[in-house]
N, C-alpha and C positions, 0 to 999 in steps of 0.2 A: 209511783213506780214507772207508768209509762211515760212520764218528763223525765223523771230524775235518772233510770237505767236504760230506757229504749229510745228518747230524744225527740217522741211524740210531737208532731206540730200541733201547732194550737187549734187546728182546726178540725185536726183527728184526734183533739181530746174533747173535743166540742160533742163529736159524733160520738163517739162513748160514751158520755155525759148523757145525751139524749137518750140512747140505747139501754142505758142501767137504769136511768130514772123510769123507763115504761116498766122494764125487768119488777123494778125494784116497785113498782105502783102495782102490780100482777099481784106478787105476793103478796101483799099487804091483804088485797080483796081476799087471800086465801086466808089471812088469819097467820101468818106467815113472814118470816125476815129471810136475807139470803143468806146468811149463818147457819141457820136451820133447814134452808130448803133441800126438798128430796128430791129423787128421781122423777118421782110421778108428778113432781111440781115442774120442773122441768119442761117433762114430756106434753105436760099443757099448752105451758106456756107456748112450746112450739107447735102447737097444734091450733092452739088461738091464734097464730100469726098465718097458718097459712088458710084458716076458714076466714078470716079477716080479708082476704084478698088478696094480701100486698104481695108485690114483686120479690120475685125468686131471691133477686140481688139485696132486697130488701132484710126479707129473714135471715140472709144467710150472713148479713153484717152483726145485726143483733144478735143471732145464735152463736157468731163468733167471741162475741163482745160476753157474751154469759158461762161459755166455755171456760175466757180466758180469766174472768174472774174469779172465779169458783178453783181453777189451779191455783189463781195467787193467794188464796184464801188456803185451799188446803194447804199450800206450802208456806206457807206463813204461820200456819196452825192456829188458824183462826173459826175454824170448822170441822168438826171429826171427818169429813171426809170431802171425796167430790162427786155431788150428782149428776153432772155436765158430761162422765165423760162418753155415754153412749149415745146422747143426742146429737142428730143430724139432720137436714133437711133436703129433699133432693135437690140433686146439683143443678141450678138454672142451669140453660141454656144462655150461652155470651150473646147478648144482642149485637148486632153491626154497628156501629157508629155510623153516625151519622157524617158524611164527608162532603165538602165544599170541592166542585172541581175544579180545575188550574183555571179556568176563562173564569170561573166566578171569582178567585182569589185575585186574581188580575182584575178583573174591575172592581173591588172593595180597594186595591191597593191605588188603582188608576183614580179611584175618588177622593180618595185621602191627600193622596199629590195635587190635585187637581183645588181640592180646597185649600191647602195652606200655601200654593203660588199668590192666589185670586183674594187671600184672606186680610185685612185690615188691618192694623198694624196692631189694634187691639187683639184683636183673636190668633195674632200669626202662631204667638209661642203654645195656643193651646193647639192651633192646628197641626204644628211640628212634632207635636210630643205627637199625638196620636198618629200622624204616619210611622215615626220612631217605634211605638207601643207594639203597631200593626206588623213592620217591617221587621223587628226583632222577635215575634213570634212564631211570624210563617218562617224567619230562616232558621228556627233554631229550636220549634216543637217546647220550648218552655211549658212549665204548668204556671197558669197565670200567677200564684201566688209567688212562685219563685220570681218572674216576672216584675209584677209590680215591690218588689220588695230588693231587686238587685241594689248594690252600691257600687259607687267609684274603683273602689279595688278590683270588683268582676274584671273589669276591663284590661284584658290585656294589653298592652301597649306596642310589644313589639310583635305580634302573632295576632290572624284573625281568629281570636278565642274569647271567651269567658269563663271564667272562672265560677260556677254556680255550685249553693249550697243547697241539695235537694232533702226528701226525706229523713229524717234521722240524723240528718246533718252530715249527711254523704256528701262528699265534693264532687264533682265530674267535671271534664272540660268539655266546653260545647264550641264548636268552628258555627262562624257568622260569616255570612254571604260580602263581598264589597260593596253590594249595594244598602244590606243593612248597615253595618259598620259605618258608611257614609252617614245614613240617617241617624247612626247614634251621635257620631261626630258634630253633627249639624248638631244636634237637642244640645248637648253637654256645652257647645260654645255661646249657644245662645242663653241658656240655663245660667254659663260663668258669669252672662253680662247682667244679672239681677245680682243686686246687691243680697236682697233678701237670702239667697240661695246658694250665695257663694261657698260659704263653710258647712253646706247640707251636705253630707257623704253619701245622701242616697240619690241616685240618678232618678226617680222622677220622686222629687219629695211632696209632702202637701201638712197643712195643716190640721187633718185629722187625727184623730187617738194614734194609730198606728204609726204615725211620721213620715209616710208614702201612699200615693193614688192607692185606693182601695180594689179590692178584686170587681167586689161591686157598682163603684165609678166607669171605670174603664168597660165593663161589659156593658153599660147605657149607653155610655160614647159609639161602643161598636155596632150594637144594633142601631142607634139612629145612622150612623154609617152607612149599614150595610141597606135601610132605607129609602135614603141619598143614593146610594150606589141603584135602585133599584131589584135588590134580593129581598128573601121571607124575610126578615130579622127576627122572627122567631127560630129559624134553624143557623142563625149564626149566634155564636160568643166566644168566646175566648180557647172553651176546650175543642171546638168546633176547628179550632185553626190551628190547635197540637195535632189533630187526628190528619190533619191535611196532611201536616207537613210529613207524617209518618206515612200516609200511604202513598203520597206521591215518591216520594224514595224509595220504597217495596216497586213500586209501581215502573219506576227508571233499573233496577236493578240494581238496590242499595240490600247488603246482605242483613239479616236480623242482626247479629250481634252488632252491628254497627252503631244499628236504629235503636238497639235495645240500650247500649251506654248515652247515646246523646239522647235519650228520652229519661233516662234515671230509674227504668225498672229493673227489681230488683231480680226477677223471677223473666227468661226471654219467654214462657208462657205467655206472659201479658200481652207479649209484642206481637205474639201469635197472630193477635186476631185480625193484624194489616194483611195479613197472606189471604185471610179468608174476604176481608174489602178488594182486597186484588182480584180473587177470580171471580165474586161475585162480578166483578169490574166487565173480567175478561167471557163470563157467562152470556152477558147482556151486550155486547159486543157482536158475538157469534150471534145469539137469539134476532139481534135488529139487524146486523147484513150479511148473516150467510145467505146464498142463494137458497139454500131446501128448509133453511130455520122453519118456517110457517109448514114444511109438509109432514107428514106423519112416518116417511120412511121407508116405506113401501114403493118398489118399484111401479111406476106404471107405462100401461102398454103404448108404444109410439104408434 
């Protein structure tokens, strides 16, 4: 039902797979199926998840994921009822993302160019994709998967646009920088001149299962990048460079609804949370040079 009616990616049916199989491992130890389960089975299980430890964001995916099946069961009528529907968990608190600042994105990008000028004629094509990879991310806040999975068609021709298929198989159009664009110009010309490659409709293709650079390829390239570059590469990857590109546009005076279509969220909530990277931004600002930051407030005597 979630492929077939709601258009589920493969990867948020991955995550519910995970999420139903622990569900569905719980009961079991109860003596129990989910056909059958109660409230109070339920109310365990989400009681097990938060003496368990795990992150707010954690439970509150899987308590969702148990919600939503237990409705498609009762409405399926595949179970006399639904025990899901008075469980909840408190509402995390939104962690901040974690954001790369402009001078840091500027030298990951500065090392990417810098390697595929300097690069051998063997490594050029892999160095070009990966400034291309780099360069069409920060302009354009992709989510990596839509990213590495673009085709020839995105490309719009006469307009700096792309044409991208997000979530659910939402279309959006996303505006690209001239200097990305450039870089994508460059990969696709040089990409034309392999034989191999020529009739591949996907802009960065490869020979794995998938038919294109994997999510997981490309996040190794960018941390050893971001190494090269001399940054953590533990705080850099891929969603690391969506998050930039959103708060530095909050950050210039880009309005949410803006940010909220070229990013593909569904809900401008989501987008919310750039406002709150912004004053954090703008907190830490004031704290390190106003002139009284450091005093307490209080007048004192001259």
């Amino acid at each position: 039902m979630m492929s077939a009616e709601r258009g589920a990616a493969g990867n948020t049916l991955e995550a519910y797979r995970r999420d139903l199989v622990d569900y569905s491992g719980f009961l079991k130890s109860r003596g129990t199926a989910v056909e059958r389960a109660l409230p109070e089975d339920v109310s365990a299980y989400a009681s097990g998840l938060e003496a368990a430890g795990l992150k707010g964001t954690t439970i509150q995916r899987r308590l969702s994921a148990v919600r939503q099946l237990h409705r498609f069961l009762f409405a399926e009528q595949l179970s006399r009822d639904n025990p899901a529907t008075s469980t909840s968990a408190a509402k995390p608190v939104a962690a901040l993302p974690i954001v790369m600042t402009e001078s840091e994105v500027t030298r990951l990008l500065t090392q990417a160019r810098s390697e595929a000028e300097t690069a051998g004629r063997g490594q050029r094509l892999r160095a070009l994709r990966l400034v291309c990879l780099v360069e069409l991310l920060y302009a354009t806040g992709l989510r990596v998967s839509e990213l590495v999975g673009l085709k020839t068609g995105a490309v719009e021709k006469e307009r700096d646009l792309l044409v991208v298929r997000g979530k659910g198989g939402r279309e959006r159009m996303v505006p690209i920088s001239p200097r990305a664009r450039n870089a994508l110009q460059l990969w696709l010309k040089l990409r034309a001149g392999r034989a191999s490659l020529q009739s591949d409709e996907r802009i960065f293709p490869s020979h794995g299962r998938a038919g294109h650079l994997s999510r997981q390829h490309f996040a190794l390239e960018l941390k050893a990048l971001a190494r090269r570059a001399g940054l953590d590469p533990e705080l850099v990857h891929p969603h690391v460079l969506r998050h930039a590109f959103a708060t530095h546009l909050v950050n210039s005076g880009a309005d949410l609804v803006s940010v909220q279509q070229m990013l593909g969220h569904a809900d401008i909530s989501t987008t919310q949370i750039y406002t709150h990277v912004s004053g954090e931004r703008l907190r830490h600002l004031v704290e390190t040079h106003h002139p009284l930051a450091g005093h307490d407030g209080k007048h004192q005597a001259s």
